[in-house]
N, C-alpha and C positions, 0 to 999 in steps of 0.2 A: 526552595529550589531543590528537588531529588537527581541525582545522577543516576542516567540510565545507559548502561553500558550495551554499546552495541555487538552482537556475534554476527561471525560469519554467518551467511544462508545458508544452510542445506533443504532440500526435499523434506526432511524427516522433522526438521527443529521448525519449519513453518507449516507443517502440514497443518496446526488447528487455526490455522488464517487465510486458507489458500494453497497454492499450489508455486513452484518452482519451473520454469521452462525453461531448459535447455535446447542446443542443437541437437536435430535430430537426421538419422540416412537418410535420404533422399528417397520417397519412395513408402518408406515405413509407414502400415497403416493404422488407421486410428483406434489409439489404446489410454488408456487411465493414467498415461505419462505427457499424452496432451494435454492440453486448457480443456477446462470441463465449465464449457459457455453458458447462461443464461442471462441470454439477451433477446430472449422471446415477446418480451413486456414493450416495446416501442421501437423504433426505431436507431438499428445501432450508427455509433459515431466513432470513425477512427481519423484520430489527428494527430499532429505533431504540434507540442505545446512544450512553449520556451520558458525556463523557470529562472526569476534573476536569485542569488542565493539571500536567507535571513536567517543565517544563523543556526543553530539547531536546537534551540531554544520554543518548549510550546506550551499549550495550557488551554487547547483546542484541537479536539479529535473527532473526525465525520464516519459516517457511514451510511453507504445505500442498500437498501433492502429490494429492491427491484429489477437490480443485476448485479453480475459480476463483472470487476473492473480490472483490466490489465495494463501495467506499468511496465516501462524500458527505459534507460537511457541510451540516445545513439552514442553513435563515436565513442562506445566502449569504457565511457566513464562509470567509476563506483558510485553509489549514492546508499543515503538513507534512509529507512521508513519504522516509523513506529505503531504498533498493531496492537489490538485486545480481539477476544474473540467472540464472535456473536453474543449477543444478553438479549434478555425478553423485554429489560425496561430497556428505559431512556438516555442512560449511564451504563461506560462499562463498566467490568470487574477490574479497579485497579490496582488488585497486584496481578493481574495477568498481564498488564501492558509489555510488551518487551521490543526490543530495537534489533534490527539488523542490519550489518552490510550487505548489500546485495552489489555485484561486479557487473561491468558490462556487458559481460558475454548470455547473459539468461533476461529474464523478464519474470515478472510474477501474475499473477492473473488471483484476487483477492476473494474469497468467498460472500456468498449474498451478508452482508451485516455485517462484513468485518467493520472494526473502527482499525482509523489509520490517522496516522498526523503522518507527512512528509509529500514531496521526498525532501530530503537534505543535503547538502553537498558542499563541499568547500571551494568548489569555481566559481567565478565569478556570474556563471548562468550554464546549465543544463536542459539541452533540450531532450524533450520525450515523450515517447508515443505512448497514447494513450487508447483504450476500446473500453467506450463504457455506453451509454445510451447518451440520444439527441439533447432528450431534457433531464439527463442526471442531476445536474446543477441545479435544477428549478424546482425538478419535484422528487427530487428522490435524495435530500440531500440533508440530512440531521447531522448535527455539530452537539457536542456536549462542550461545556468552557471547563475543565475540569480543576481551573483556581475558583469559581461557585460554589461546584459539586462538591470537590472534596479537600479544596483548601491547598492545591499545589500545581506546580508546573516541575516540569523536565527540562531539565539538559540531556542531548546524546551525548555518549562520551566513548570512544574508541580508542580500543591499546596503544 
């Protein structure tokens, strides 16, 4: 079991996974600090999807290459997500895994191929909206076990 410490998000410390969304004017037009979408591949799907918690314990990380996927929680709760950044094979780079807190008030929106295990949370269920395509789940939906691959699982672990 490796301890992986979660940091705060910023824009800057997630930019090689994705993107960071905050609130924006009312109005403001569209610029490089919006979600930059690619959801041209099928038909998009935006839900609200309830998560009971399990710990923050993993040793299983997915990734879609066919779109980009954006996560929230409502109601303003923190949660966690653990990320590696695009690879060519079949496995990420794992010493690039890294964990973040991300707060309620943003969303992230994942680049094509990020790997991600989460989200994470310590309520007892988190709901949250999701934008990713119809058939993510079906066909666009690679998992590595990375106690296989490379002989370990994570704990997240926060200050």
């Amino acid at each position: 079991m490796e301890r992986l410490p979660a940091q705060p998000i910023t824009r800057e410390n997630f930019q090689p996974y994705g993107q960071v969304i905050a609130a924006s004017t009312d109005g403001k037009l569209f610029d490089s600090e919006d979600a930059q979408l690619v959801l041209d591949r099928g038909t998009p799907r935006f839900y609200i999807m309830r998560l009971h918690s399990k710990g923050r314990k993993f040793h299983n990380i997915t990734r879609h290459v066919q779109c980009t996927q954006c996560l929230g929680s409502l109601e303003g709760k923190e949660w966690l997500l653990a990320v590696a950044p695009p690879s060519p094979g079949s496995q990420p780079d794992l010493d690039k895994i890294a964990a973040f807190q991300i707060p309620g008030d943003c969303f992230i929106k994942l680049n094509l191929g990020t790997w991600h295990a989460g989200p994470y949370f310590d309520a007892d269920f988190v709901d949250f909206y999701n934008l990713e395509l119809s058939d993510t789940n079906l066909n666009d939906h690679e998992t590595c076990n990375l106690l296989e691959a490379y002989g370990v699982e994570f704990a997240i672990a926060t200050p």
